[in-house]
DRENZATOR-614138 format. One record per residue (C-alpha): y, z, x; residue in one letter. Coordinates in steps of 0.5 Angstrom, whole numbers, plus 2048, in hexadecimal, padded with zeros to 3 digits. Each point is the difference from the previous one (the first is absolute). Layout:
YZXA;...
//
This chain:
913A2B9A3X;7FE804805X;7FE8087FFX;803802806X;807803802X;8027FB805X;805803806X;8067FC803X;7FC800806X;7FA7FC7FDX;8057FD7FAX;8037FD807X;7FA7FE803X;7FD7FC7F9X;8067FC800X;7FF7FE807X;7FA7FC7FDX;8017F97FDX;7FD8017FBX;8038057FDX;8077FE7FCX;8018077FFX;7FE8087FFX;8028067FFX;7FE8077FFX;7FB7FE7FBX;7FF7F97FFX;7FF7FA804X;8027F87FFX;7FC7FB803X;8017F9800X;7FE7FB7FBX;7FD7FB806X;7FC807803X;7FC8027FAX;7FE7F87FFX;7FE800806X;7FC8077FFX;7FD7FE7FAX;7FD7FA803X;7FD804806X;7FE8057FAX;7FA7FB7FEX;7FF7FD805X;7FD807802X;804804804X;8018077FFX;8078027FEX;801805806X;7FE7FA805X;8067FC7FCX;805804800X;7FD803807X;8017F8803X;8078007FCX;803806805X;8008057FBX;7FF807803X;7FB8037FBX;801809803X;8077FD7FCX;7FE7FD7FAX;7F98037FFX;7FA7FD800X;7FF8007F9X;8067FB7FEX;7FD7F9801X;7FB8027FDX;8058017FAX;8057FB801X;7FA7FB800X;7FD8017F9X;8078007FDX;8027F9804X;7F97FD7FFX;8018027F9X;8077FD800X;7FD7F9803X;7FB8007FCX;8048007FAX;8077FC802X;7FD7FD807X;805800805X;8067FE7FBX;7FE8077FFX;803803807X;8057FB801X;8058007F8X;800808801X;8068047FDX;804806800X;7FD8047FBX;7F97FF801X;7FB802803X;7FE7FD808X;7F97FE7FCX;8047FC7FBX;7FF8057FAX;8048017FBX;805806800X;8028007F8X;7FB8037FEX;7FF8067FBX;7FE806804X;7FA8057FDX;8018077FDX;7FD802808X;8057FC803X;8068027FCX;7FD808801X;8007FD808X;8067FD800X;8048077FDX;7FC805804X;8037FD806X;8078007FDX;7FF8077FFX;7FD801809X;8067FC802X;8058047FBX;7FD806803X;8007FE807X;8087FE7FEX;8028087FFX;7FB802805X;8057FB805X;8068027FFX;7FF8087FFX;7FB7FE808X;8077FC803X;8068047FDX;801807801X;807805800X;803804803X;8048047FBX;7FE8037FAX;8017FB7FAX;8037FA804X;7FC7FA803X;8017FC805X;7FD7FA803X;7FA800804X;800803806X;7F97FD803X;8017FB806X;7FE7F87FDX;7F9801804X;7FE8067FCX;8027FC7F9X;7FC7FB802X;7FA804801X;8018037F9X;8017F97FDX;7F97FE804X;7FD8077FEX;8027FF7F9X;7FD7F97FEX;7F9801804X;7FF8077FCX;8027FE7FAX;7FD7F8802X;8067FD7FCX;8027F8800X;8067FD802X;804806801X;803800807X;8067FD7FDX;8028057FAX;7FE806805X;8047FD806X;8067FF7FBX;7FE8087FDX;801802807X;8067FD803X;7FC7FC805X;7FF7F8802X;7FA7FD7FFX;8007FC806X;800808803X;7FB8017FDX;7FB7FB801X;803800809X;7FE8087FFX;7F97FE7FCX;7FF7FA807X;802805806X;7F98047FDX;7FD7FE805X;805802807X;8028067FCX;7F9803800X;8017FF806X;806804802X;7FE8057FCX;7F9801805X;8057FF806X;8058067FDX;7F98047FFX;7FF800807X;807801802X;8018067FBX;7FC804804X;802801807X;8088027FBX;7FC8047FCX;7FD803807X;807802802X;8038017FAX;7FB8067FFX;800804807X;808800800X;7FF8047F9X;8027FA7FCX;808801803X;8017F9804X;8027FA7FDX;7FF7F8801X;805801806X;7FC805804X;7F97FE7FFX;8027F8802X;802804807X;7FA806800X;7FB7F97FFX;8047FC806X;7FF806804X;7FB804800X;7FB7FA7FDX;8037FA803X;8007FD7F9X;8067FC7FDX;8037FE7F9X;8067FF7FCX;8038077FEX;8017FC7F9X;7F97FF800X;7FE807801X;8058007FBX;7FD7FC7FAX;7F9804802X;8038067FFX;8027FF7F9X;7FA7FC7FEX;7FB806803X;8068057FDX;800804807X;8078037FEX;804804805X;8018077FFX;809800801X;804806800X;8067FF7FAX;807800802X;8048057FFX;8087FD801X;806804800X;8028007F8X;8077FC802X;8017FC806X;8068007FFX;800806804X;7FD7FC807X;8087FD800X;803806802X;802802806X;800807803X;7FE801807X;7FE806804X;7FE7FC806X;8027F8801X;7FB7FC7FDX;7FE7FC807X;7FB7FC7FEX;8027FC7FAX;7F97FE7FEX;7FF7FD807X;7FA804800X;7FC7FB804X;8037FF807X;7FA7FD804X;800805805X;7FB8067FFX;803807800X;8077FD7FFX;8018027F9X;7FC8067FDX;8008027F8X;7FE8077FEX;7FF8037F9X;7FC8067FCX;7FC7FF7FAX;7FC8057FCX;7F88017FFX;7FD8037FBX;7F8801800X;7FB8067FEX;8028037F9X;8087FF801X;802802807X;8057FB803X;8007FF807X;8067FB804X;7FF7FC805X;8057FD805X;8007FA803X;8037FB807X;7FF7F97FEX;8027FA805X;8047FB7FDX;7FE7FB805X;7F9800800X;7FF8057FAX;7FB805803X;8008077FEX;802803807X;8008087FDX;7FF8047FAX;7FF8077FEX;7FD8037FAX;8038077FDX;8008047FAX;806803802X;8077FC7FFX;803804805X;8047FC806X;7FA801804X;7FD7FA7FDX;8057FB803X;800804806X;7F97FF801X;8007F97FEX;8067FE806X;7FB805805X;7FA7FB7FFX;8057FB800X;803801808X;7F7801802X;7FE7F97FCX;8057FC804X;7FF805807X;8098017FFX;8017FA802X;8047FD7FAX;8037F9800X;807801802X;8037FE7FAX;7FB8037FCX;8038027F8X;7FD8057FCX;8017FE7FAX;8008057F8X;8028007FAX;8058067FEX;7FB8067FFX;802808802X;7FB7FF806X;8037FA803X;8088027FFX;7FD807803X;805802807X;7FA803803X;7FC7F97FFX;8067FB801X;801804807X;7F87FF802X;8017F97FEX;805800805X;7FD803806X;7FA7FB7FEX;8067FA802X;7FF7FD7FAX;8067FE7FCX;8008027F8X;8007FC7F9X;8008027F9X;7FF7FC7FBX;8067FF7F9X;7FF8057FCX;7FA7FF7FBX;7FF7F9802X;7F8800802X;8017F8802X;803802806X;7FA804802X;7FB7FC7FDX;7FB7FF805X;7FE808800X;8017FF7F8X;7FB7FB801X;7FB803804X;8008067FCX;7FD7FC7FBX;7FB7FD803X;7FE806803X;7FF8037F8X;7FC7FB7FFX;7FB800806X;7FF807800X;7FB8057FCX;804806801X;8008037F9X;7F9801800X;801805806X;7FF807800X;804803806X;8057FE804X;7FB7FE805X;7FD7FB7FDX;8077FD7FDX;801800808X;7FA7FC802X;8027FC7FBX;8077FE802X;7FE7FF807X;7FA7FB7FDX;8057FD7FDX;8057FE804X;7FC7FF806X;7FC7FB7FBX;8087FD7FFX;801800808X;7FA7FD802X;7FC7FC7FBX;8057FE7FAX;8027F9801X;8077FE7FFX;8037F97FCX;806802803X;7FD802807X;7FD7F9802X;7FA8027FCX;800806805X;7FF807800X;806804802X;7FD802807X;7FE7F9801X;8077FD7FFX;802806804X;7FD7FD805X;8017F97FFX;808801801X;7FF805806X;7FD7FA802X;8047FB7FEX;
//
């Protein structure tokens, strides 16, 4: 019996050896014909360690004290029952041929019942580590991968040196105990993967931290490809993220209390765009919205806003504390100076159903711009979904609730949509940034 606790690589590696008909996580079997043969070399003066050493046992696995061990039990055994000895073991002795009925001492029996309790106590110890709820006063099956039962089961016999207990615990916890002892063998190249997932974490991390923890699997795949030349899997970053807890920080949504409402048709203008927001052509289809701000102690300001369909840049905004029709005005000014008044010929601005947008005074500037206007159904936010959705991200990259004033809360605007414009990749751009997929379709 060896004193160690075999892994299932080094149980995978000592079955490799002839000599060997069989081992576990705390014994070993050998043949009957090698500890003949060991004995003989024995007294003939060879030293147990260079015996077992020339019989292609590894001793960093099985220690260096157990031939040593192993040749006084079985040169006992020869001396007493000779090599018939090795050769009419049964199950139920021992691998030296001792008797196993036997009555136990009062120490052993104390023994005996000391690691009944370890095991009982590891038992409740389990189940209270690989069960949890998740409401009051109703328990659930274990939400625990097979991985992290495995490790509980290895964790649970070493601290509490329990014999022969995979099966029962393997059982307890719902799991195979082939798994088991696959996920005990994979210790080595999972040692491995996790000193890779230590190296890769930290450029993830890098980008994590400097965007303020608001971007997600998605955006750092496309940040590390651009800006370090460096390629992995988004399902990779992915699985690093959940395993470092690098959590995004996400807005909540905020959906309409029936949707039913989103059915309904009422039209001030006809929707043109029929949620064909993206056209391929730069210019062709522009989106429009206002939103509110709120920063300082409570003060609100609003931000309006032009979106490209095609290429999803932000081609005008304009911040205002006032919701008076100036805001759309100014909007539209800085629209006609960012394109240099040459719209696309069919250029469509598109809106919901808003008092701005149904405004007469704003509907003749949008006429005189030659640009034909779209309207939303009323109360459908789907069919103006890229402004919505912009919006949303703008919320989550900018830090306008800690300014002070309405300038601060304008540079931070204009940070954040020149950061959006120029430097935030895109999945759905190609892995570009709006300005670059500008120029790709300009180009193309």
């Amino acid at each position: 019996m060896a004193k160690n606790l075999y892994t299932e690589y080094q149980i995978k590696e000592l079955e490799k050896n002839p000599n060997i008909i069989h081992a576990s996580d705390k014994s070993i079997t050998y043949k009957a014909e090698f500890k003949i043969k060991a004995v003989q070399e024995y007294k003939l003066g060879k030293s147990p360690s260079q015996i077992f050493l020339e019989n292609g046992f590894n001793l960093d696995i099985i220690g260096k004290k157990l031939p040593g061990r192993c040749l006084l039990r079985w040169k006992e055994t020869f001396d007493k029952y000779g090599e018939e000895g090795f050769l009419t073991e049964r199950r139920g002795k021992g691998s030296t041929g001792r008797p196993s009925s036997r009555s136990l001492s009062v120490e052993e029996q104390l023994k005996k019942a000391e690691a009944r309790i370890k095991f009982l106590e590891a038992e409740v110890g389990f189940l209270k580590k690989a069960r949890r709820t998740r409401k009051a006063g109703v328990e659930e099956e274990t939400l625990l991968a097979p991985a992290e039962k495995f490790y509980l089961i290895e964790k649970t016999i070493r601290e509490h040196k329990l014999k022969h207990a995979v099966t029962y615990l393997c059982k307890l916890a719902g799991v195979s105990r082939s798994g088991y002892y696959d996920w005990l063998k994979a210790t080595p190249s999972r040692e491995i993967r996790n000193e890779q997932d230590e190296l890769d974490i930290e450029l993830i991390r890098r980008i994590f931290l400097s965007k303020k923890e608001k971007v997600g699997a998605l955006q750092i795949k496309m940040i590390m490809e651009n800006d370090y030349s460096a390629v992995m899997n988004h399902k990779k970053i992915r699985r690093l993220m959940a395993k470092y807890s690098l959590i995004t920080k996400i807005r909540r949504a905020n959906p309409y209390r029936k949707m039913v409402k989103a059915t309904q048709e009422h039209r001030t203008c006809p929707n043109l765009l029929d949620r064909n927001f993206n056209q391929e052509e730069p210019g062709k289809v522009l989106l429009t919205d206002i939103t509110y701000i709120y920063y300082g102690k409570g003060q609100k300001a609003y931000l309006s806003c032009i979106k490209d369909g095609s290429t999803k840049e932000i081609l005008a905004h304009y911040l205002s504390t006032s919701l008076e029709m100036d805001i759309v005005y100014k909007t539209l000014k800085k629209l006609e100076m960012a394109v240099n008044k040459h719209f696309h010929p069919e250029a469509i601005l598109h809106s919901d159903q808003g008092f701005h947008y149904t405004h007469p005074v704003f509907q003749m500037k949008v006429k005189n711009l030659g640009l034909k206007q779209s309207m939303s159904r009323k109360g459908n936010c789907w069919d103006n979904a890229p402004m919505e959705a912009f919006f949303g991200h703008f919320k989550d990259l900018a830090e306008y609730k800690s300014c002070e004033n309405l300038a601060e809360v304008s540079a931070e605007v204009n940070r954040v949509i020149e950061e959006y414009n120029n430097h935030r990749y895109q999945w759905g751009l190609k892995k570009m940034t709006p300005v670059q997929y500008r120029s790709h379709l300009l180009a193309a």
